[in-house]
Structure formats: structure tokens, C-alpha cells
PQR file of N, CA, C, O and H, with PARSE charges and radii, in Angstrom:
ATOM      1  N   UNK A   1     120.683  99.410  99.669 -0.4000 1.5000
ATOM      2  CA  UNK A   1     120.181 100.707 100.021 -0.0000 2.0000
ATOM      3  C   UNK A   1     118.680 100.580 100.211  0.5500 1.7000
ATOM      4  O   UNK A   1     118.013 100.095  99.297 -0.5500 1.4000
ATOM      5  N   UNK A   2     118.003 101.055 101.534 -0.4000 1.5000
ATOM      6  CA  UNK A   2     116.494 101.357 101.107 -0.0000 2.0000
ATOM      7  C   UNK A   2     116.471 102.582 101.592  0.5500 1.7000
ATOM      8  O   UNK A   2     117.370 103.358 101.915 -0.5500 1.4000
ATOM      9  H   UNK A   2     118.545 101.449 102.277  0.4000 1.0000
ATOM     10  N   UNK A   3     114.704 102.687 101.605 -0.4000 1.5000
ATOM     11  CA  UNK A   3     114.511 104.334 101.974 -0.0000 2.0000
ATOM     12  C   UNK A   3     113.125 104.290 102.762  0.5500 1.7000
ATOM     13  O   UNK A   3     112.400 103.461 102.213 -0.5500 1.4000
ATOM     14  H   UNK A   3     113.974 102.056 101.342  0.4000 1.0000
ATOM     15  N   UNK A   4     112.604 104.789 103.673 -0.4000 1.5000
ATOM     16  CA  UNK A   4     111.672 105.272 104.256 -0.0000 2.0000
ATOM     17  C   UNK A   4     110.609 104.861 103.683  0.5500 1.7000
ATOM     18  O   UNK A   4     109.831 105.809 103.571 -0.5500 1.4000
ATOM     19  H   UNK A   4     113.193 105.463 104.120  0.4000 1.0000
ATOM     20  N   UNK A   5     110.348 104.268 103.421 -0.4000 1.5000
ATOM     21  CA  UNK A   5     108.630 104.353 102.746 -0.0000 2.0000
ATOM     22  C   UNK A   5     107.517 105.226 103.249  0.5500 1.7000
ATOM     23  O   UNK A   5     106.895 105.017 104.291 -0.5500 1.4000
ATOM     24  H   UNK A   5     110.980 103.498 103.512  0.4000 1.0000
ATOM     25  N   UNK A   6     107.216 106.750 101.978 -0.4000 1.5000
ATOM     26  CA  UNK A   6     106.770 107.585 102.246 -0.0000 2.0000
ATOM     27  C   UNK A   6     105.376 107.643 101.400  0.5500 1.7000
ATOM     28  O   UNK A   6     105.142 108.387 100.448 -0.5500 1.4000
ATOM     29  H   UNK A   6     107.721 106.919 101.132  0.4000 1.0000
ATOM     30  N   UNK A   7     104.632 106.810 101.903 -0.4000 1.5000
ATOM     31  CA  UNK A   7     103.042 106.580 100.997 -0.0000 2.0000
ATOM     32  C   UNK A   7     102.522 108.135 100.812  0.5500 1.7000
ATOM     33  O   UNK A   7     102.491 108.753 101.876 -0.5500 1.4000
ATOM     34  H   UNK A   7     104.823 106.206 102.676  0.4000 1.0000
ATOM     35  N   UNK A   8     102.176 108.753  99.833 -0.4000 1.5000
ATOM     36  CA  UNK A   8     101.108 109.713  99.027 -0.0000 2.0000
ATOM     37  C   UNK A   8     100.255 109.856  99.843  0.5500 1.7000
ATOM     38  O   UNK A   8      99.842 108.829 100.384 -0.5500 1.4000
ATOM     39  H   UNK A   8     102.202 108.250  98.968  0.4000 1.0000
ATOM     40  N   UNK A   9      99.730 111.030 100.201 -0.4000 1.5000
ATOM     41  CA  UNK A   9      98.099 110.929 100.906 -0.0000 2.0000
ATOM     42  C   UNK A   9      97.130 110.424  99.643  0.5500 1.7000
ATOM     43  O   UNK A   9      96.372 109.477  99.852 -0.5500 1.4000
ATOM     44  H   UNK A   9     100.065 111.864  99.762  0.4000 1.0000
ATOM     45  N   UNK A  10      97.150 110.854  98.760 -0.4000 1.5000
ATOM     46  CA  UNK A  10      96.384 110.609  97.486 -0.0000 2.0000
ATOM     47  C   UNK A  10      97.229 109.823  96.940  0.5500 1.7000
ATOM     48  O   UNK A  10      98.399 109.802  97.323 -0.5500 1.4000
ATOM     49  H   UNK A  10      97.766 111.623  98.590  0.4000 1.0000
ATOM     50  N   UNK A  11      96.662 108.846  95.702 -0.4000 1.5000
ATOM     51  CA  UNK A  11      96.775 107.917  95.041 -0.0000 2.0000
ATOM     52  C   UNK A  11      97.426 108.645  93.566  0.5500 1.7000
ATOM     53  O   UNK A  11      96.596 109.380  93.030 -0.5500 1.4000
ATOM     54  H   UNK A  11      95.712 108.863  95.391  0.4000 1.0000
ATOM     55  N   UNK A  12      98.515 108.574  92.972 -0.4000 1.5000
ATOM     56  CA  UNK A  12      98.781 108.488  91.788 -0.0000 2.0000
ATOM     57  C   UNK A  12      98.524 108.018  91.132  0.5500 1.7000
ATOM     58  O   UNK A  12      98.628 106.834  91.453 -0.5500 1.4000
ATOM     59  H   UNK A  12      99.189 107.978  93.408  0.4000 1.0000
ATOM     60  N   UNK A  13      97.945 108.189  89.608 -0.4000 1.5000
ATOM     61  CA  UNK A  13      97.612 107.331  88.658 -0.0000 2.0000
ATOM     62  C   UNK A  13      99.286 106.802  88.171  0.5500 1.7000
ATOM     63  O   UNK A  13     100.055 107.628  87.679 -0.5500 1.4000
ATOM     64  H   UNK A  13      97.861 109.151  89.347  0.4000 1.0000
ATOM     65  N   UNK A  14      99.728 105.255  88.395 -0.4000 1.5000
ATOM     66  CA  UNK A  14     100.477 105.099  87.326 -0.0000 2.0000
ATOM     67  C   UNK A  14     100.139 103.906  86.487  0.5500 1.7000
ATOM     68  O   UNK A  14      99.185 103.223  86.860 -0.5500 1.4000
ATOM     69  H   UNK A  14      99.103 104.585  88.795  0.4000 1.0000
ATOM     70  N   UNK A  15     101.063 103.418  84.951 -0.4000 1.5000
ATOM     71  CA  UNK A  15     100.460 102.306  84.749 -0.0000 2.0000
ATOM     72  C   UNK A  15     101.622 101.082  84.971  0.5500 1.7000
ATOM     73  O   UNK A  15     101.797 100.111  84.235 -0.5500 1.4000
ATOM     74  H   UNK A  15     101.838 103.973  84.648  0.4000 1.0000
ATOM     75  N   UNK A  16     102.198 101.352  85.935 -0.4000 1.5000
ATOM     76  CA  UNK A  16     103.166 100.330  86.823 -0.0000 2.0000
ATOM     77  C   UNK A  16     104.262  99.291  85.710  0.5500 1.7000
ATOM     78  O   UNK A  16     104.628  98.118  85.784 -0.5500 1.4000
ATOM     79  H   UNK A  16     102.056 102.141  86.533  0.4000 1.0000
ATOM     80  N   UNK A  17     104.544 100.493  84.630 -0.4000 1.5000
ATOM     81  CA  UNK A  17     105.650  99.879  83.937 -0.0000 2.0000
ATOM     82  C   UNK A  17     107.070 100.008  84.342  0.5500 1.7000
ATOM     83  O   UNK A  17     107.987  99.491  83.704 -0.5500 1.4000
ATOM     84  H   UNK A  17     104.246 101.445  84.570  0.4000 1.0000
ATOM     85  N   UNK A  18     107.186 100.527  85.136 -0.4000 1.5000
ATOM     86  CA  UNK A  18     108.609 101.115  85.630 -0.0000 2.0000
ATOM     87  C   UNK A  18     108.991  99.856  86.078  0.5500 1.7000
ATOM     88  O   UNK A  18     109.657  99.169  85.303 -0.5500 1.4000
ATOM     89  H   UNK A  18     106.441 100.946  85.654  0.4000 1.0000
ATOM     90  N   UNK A  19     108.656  99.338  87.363 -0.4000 1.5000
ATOM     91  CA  UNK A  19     109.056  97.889  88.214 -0.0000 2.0000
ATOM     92  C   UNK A  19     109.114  96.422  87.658  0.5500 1.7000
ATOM     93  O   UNK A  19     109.825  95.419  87.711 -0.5500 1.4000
ATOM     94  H   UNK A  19     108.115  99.895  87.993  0.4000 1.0000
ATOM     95  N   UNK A  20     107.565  97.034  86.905 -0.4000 1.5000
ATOM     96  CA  UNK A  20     107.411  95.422  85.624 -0.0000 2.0000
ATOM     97  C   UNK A  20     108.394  95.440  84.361  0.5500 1.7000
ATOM     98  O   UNK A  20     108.689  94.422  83.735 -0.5500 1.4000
ATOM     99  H   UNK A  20     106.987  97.849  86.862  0.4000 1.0000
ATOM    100  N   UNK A  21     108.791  96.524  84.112 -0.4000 1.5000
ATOM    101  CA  UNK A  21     109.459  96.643  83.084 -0.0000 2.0000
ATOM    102  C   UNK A  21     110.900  96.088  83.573  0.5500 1.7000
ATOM    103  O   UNK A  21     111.412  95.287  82.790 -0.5500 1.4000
ATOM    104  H   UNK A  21     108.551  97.351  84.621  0.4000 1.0000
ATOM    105  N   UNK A  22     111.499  96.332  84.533 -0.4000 1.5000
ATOM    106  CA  UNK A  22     113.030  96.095  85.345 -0.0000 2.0000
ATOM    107  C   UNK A  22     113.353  94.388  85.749  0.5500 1.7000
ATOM    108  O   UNK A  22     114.398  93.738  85.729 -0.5500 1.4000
ATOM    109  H   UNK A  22     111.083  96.982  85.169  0.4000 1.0000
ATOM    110  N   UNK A  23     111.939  94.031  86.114 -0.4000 1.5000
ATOM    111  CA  UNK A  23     111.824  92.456  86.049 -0.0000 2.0000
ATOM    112  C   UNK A  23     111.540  91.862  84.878  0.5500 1.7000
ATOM    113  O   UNK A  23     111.814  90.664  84.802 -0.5500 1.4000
ATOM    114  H   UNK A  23     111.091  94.559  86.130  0.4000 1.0000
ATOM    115  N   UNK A  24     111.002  92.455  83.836 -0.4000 1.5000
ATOM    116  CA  UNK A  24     110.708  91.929  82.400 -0.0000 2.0000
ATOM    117  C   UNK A  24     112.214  91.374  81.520  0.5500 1.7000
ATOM    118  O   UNK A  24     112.607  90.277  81.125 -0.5500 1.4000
ATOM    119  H   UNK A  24     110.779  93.428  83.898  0.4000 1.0000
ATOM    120  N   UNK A  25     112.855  93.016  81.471 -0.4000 1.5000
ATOM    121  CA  UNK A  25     114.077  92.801  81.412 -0.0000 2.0000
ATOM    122  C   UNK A  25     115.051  91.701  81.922  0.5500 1.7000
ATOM    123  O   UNK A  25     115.662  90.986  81.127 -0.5500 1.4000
ATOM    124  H   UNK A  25     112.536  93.907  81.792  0.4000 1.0000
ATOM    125  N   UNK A  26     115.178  91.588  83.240 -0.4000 1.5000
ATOM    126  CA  UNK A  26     115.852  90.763  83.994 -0.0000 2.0000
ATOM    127  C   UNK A  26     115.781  89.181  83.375  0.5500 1.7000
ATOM    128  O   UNK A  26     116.760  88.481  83.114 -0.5500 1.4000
ATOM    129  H   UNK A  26     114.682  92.168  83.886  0.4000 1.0000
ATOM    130  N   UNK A  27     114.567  88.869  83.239 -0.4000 1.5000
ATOM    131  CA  UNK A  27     113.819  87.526  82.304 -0.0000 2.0000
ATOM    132  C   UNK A  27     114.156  87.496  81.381  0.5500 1.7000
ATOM    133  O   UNK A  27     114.414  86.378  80.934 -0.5500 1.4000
ATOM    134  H   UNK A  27     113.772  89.437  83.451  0.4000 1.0000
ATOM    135  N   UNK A  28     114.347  88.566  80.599 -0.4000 1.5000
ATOM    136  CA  UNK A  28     114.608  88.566  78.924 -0.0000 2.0000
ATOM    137  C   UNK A  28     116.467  88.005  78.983  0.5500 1.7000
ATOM    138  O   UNK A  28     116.871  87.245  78.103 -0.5500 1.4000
ATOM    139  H   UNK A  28     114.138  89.474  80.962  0.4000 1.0000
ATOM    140  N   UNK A  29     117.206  88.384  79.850 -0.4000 1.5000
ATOM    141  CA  UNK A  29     118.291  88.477  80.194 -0.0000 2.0000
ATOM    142  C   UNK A  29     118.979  87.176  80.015  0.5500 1.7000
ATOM    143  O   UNK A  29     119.910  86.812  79.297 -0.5500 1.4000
ATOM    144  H   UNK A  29     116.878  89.001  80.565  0.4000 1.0000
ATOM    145  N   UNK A  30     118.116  86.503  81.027 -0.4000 1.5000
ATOM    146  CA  UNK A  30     117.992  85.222  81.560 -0.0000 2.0000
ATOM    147  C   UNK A  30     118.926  84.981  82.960  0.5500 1.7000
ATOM    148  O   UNK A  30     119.571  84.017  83.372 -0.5500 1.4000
ATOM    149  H   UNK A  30     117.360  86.799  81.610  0.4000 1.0000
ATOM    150  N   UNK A  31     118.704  86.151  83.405 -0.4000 1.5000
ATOM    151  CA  UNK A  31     119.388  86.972  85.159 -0.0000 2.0000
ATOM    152  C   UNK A  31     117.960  86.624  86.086  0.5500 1.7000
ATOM    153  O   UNK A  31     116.763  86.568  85.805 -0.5500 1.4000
ATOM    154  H   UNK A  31     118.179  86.934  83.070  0.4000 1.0000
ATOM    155  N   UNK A  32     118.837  86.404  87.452 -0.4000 1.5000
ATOM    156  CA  UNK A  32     117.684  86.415  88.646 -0.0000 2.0000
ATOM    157  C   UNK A  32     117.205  87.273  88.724  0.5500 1.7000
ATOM    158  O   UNK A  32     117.814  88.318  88.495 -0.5500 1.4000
ATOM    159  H   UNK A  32     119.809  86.449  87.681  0.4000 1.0000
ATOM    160  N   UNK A  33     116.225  87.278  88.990 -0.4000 1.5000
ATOM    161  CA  UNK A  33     114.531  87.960  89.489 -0.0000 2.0000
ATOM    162  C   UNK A  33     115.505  88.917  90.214  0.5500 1.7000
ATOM    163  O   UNK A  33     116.407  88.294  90.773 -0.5500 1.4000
ATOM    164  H   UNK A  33     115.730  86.429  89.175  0.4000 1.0000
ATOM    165  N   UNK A  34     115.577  90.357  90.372 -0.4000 1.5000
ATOM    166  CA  UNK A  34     115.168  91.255  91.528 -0.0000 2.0000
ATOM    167  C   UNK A  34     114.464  90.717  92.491  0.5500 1.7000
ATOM    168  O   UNK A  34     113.654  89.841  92.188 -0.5500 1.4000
ATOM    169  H   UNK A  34     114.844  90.863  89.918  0.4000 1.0000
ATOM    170  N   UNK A  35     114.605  91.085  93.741 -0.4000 1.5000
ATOM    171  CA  UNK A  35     114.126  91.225  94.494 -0.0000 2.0000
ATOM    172  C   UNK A  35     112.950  92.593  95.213  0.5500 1.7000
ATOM    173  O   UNK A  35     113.389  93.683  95.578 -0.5500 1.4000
ATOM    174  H   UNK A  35     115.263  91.796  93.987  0.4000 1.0000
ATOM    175  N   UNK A  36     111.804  92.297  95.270 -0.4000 1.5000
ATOM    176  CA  UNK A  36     111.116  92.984  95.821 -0.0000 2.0000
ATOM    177  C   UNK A  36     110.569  93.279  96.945  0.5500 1.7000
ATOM    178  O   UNK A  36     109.630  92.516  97.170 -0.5500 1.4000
ATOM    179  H   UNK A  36     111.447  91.411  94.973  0.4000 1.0000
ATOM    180  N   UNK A  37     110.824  94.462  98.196 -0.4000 1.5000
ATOM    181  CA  UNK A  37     110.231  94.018  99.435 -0.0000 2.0000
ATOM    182  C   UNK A  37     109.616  95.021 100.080  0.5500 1.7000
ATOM    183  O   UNK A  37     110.389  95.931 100.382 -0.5500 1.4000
ATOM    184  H   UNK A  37     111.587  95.082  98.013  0.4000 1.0000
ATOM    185  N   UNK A  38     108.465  95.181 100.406 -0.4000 1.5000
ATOM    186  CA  UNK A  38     107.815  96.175 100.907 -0.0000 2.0000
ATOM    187  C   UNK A  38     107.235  95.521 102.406  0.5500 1.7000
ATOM    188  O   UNK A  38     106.248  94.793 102.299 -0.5500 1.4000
ATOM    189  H   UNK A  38     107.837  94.442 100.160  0.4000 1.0000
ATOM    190  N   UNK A  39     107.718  95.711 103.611 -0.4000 1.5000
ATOM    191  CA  UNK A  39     107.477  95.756 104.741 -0.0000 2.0000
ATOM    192  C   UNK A  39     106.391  96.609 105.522  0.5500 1.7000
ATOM    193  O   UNK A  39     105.969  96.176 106.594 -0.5500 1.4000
ATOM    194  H   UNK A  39     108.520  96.303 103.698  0.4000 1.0000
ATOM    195  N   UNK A  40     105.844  98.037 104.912 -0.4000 1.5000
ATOM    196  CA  UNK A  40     105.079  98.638 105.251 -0.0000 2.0000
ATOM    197  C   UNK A  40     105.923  99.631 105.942  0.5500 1.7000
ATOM    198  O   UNK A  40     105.144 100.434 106.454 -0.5500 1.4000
ATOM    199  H   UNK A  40     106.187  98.389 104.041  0.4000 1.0000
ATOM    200  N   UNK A  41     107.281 100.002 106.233 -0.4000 1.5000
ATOM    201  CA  UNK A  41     108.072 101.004 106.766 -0.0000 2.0000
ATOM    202  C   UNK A  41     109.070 100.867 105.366  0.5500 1.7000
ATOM    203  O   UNK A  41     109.120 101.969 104.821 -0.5500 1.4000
ATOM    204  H   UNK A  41     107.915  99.349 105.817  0.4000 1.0000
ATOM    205  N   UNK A  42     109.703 100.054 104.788 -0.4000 1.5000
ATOM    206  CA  UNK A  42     110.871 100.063 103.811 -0.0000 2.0000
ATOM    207  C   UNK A  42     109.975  99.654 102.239  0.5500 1.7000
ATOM    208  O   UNK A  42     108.839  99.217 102.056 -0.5500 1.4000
ATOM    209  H   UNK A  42     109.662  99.159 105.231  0.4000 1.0000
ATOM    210  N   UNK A  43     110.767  99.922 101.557 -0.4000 1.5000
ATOM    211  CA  UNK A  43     110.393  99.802 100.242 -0.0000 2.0000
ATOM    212  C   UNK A  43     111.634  99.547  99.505  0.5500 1.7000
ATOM    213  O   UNK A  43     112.250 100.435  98.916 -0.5500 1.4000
ATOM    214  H   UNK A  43     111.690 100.277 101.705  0.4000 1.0000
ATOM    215  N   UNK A  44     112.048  98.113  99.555 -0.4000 1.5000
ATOM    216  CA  UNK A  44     113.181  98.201  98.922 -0.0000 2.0000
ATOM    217  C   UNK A  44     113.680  97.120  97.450  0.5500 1.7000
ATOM    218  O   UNK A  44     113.628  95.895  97.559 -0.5500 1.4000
ATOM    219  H   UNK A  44     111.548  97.391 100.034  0.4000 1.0000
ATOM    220  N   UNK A  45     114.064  97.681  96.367 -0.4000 1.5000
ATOM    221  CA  UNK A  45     114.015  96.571  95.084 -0.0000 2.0000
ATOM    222  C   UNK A  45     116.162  96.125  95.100  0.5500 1.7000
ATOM    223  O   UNK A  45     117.176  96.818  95.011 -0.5500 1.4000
ATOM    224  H   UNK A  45     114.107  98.676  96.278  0.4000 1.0000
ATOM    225  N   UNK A  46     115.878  94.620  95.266 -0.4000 1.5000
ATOM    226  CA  UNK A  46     117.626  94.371  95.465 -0.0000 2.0000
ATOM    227  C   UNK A  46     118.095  93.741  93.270  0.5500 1.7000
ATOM    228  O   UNK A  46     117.800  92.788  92.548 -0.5500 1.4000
ATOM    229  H   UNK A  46     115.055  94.057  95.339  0.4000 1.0000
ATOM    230  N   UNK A  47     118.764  94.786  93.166 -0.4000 1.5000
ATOM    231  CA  UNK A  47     119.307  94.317  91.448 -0.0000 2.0000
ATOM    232  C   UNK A  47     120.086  93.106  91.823  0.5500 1.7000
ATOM    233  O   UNK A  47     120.511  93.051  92.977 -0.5500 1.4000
ATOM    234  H   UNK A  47     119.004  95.560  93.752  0.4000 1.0000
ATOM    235  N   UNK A  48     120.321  92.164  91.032 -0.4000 1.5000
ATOM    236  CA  UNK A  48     121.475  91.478  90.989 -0.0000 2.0000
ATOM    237  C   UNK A  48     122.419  92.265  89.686  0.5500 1.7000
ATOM    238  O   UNK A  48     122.181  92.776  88.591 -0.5500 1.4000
ATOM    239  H   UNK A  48     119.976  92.208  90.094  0.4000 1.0000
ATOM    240  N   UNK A  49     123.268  92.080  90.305 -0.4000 1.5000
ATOM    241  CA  UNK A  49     124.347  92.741  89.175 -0.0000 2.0000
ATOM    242  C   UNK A  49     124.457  91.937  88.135  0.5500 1.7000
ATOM    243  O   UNK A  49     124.385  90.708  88.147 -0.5500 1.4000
ATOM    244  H   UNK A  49     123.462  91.665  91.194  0.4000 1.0000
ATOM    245  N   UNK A  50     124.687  92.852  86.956 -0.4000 1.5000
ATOM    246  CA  UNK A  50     124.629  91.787  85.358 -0.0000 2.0000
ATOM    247  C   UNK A  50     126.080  92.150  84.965  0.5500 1.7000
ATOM    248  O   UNK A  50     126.574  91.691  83.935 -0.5500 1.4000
ATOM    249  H   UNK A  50     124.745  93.850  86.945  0.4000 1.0000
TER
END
């Protein structure tokens, strides 16, 4: 599944645990890396299934 990549006019403060946290996990697991891909039109993160 992806989706549109719809950039903010303004900048959100976040402190980018959401994505790091999903790959942290994945490591802790001892599961493949997610995949991450931002093209500049798509924004898309691929799970491997556990």
C-alpha cells in the first residue's frame, strides 16, 4: 500500500520515534529491516511480516 505524499506547508515538531521505534523493534526481533522509501511523490514503509 502507499499513499500520496502530502508534505505540511509548515514543519511539525516531531521527535521521530514513531519510524525509529518500528525499525528498533524489528532489530530487537531479529526480523528484516522494513523497508523505507520516499521518492518525493510516495512515501511508503514495506513491514515484513513476523
Amino acid at each position: 500500500m502507499s499513499n500520496n505524499l502530502q508534505r505540511k506547508p509548515s514543519r511539525i515538531l516531531s521527535n521521530g520515534i514513531g519510524l525509529s521505534n518500528i525499525l528498533t523493534k524489528y532489530k530487537m526481533l531479529g526480523q528484516p529491516i522494513p523497508t523505507v522509501e520516499d521518492n518525493g511523490e510516495e512515501f511508503r514503509v514495506i513491514l515484513p511480516l513476523l
